[in-house]
C-alpha positions in Angstrom: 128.0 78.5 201.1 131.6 79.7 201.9 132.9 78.1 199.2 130.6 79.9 196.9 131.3 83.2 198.6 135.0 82.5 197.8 134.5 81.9 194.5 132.2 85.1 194.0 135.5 87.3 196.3 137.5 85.6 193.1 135.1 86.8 190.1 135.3 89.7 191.8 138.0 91.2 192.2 138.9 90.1 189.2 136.0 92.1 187.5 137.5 95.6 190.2 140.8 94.8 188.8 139.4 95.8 185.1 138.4 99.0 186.7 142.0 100.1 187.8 143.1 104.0 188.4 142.5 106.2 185.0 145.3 106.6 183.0 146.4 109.6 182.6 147.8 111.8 179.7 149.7 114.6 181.4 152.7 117.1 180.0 153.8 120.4 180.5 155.9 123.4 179.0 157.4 126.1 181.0 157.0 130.2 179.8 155.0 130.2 177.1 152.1 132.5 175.6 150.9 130.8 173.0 149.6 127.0 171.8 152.6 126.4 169.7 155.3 126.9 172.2 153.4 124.1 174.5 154.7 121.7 172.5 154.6 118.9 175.0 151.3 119.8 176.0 149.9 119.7 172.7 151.6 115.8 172.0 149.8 114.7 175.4 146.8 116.1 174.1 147.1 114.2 170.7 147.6 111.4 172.8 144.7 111.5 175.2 142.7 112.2 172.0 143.6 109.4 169.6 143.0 106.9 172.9 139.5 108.3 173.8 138.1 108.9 170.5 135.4 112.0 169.5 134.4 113.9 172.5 132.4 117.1 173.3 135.0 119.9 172.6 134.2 123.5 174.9 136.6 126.3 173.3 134.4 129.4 175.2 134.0 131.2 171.8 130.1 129.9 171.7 127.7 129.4 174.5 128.3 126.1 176.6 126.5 123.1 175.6 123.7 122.2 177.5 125.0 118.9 179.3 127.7 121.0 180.5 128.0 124.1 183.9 131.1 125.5 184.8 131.2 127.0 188.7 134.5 129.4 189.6 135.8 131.3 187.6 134.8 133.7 184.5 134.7 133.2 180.7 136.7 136.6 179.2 139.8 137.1 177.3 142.5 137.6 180.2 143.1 139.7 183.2 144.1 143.1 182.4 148.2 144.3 182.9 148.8 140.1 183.7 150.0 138.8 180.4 150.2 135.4 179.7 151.5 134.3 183.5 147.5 134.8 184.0 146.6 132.6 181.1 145.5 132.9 177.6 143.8 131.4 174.5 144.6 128.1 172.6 141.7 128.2 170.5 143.1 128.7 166.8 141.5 132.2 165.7 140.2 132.1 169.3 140.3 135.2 172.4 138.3 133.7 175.2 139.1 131.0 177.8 138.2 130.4 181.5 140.1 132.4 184.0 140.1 130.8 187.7 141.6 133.2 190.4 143.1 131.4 192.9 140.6 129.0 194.6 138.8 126.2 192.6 136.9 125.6 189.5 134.0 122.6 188.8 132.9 121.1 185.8 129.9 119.3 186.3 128.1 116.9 183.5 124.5 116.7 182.8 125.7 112.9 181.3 128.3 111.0 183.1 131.8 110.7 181.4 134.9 108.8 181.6 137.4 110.8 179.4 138.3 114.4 180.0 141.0 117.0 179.5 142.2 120.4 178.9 144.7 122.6 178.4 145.4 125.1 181.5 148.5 127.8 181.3 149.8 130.4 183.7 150.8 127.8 186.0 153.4 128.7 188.4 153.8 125.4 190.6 156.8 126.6 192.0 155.1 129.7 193.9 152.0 128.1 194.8 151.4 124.5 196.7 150.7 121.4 194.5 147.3 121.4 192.6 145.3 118.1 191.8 142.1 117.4 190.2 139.5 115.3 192.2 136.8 113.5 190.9 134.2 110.6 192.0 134.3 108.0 190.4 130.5 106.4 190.4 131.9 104.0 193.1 132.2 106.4 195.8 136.2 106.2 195.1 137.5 109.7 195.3 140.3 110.0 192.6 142.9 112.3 192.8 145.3 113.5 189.8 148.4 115.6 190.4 149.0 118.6 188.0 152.6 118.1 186.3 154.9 120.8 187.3 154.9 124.0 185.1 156.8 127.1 186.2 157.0 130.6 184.7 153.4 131.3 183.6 154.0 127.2 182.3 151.3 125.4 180.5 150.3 121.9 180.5 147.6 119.7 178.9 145.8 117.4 181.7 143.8 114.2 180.7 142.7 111.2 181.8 140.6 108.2 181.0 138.8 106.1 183.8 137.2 103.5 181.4 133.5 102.8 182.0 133.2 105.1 184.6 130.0 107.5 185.7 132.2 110.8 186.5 129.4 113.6 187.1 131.9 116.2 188.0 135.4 117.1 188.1 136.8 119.7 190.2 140.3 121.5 190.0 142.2 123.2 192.8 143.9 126.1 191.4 145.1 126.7 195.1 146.6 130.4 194.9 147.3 130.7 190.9 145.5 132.5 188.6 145.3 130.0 185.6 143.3 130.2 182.0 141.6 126.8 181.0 140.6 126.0 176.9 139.6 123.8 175.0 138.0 121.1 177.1 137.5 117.4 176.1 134.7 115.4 177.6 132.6 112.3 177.0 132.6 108.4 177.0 135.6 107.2 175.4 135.8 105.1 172.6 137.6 102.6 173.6 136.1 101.1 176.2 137.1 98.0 178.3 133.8 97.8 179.5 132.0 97.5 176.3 130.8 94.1 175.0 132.4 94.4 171.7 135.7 95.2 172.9 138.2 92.5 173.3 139.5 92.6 177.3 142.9 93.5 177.9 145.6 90.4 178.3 146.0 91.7 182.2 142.3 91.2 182.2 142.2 87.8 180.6 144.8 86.2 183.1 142.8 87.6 185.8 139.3 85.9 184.3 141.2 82.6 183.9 142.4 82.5 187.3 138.8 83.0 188.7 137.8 79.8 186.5 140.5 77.5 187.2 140.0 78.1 191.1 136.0 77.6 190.0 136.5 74.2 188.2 138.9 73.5 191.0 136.6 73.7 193.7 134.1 71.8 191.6 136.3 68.7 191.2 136.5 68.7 194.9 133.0 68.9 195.3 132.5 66.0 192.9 135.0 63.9 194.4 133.4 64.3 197.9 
């Protein structure tokens, strides 16, 4: 029996390894007011995107979709006498976006993802104390993401992927900021580890054939007994 529960701790944590900590797609651009000066926002975004495939896009401009609520904040087209240090659109032909004063701002999913992202702007990381985004996981696992730092009414793009995940809600901490938020990303990514008809990463792999050489070890042992 203990040698069986051995061999199970083995499979095991080789199967938790798969499921490491999301990888994240993260840049940022200092004083800007529109999309096209956050050009190292926008590449990170193009990153995230060509990783994780087709998801749900939310620009503000319509209703939001049903599988999606928004609590904190307000959907308008900035806060009067601010300017972009506030926020702004980066919805092409767009005016709305989410503005979050100070405090904190959840999106919640009526169907679990793995992949979300955004781009956020008036950030001002060096007045106000390090934001993060926190999210569970499906495993109980509280993850935490670190904004990247952003500094005269910055902005940034902020993504991750936490393959095969159920994530029912993500929460950011806008701690003392006011911040605008556009053009959100959300769903199951495309390419995912945790699909049959993927092939597993080499990492992966090593960490299968380990598990199965200490199996067929301890079952020459057990023959030679």
């Amino acid at each position: 029996m203990t040698k069986k529960l051995a061999i199970a701790g083995i499979l095991s944590g080789a199967c938790l390894a798969v499921q490491a900590a999301p990888v994240t797609y993260l840049a940022a651009d200092d004083n800007v007011s529109t999309l096209a000066q956050m050009v190292n926002s926008t590449a990170a975004a193009a990153s995230f995107l060509s990783v994780a495939g087709a998801l749900n896009t939310v620009d503000f401009e319509s209703p939001l979709p049903a599988n999606l609520t928004i609590t904190g904040g307000t959907t308008n087209t900035g806060t009067p006498g601010c300017g972009a240090v506030c926020g702004f659109n980066t919805t092409a032909g767009g005016a709305f976006f989410r503005t979050v004063s100070g405090g904190s701002v959840t999106f919640s999913f009526v169907n679990a993802v793995d992949a979300f992202g955004f781009f956020v702007n008036g950030l001002q990381t060096n007045l106000v104390p390090q934001q993060t985004i926190n999210y569970v996981d499906g495993s109980s696992v509280t993850q935490t993401i670190n904004m990247p730092s952003a500094i005269n009414g910055g902005g940034a793009f902020i993504g991750f992927i936490d393959y095969g995940q159920l994530i029912s809600s993500v929460t950011f901490n806008a701690t003392n900021d006011i911040l605008g938020f556009d053009d959100l990303r959300f769903g199951r990514s495309a390419n995912n580890p945790g699909d049959p008809n993927n092939v597993p990463e080499p990492g992966s792999l090593a960490l299968l054939g380990v598990a199965l050489a200490g199996l067929a070890s301890t079952r020459r042992r057990n023959n030679q007994r």
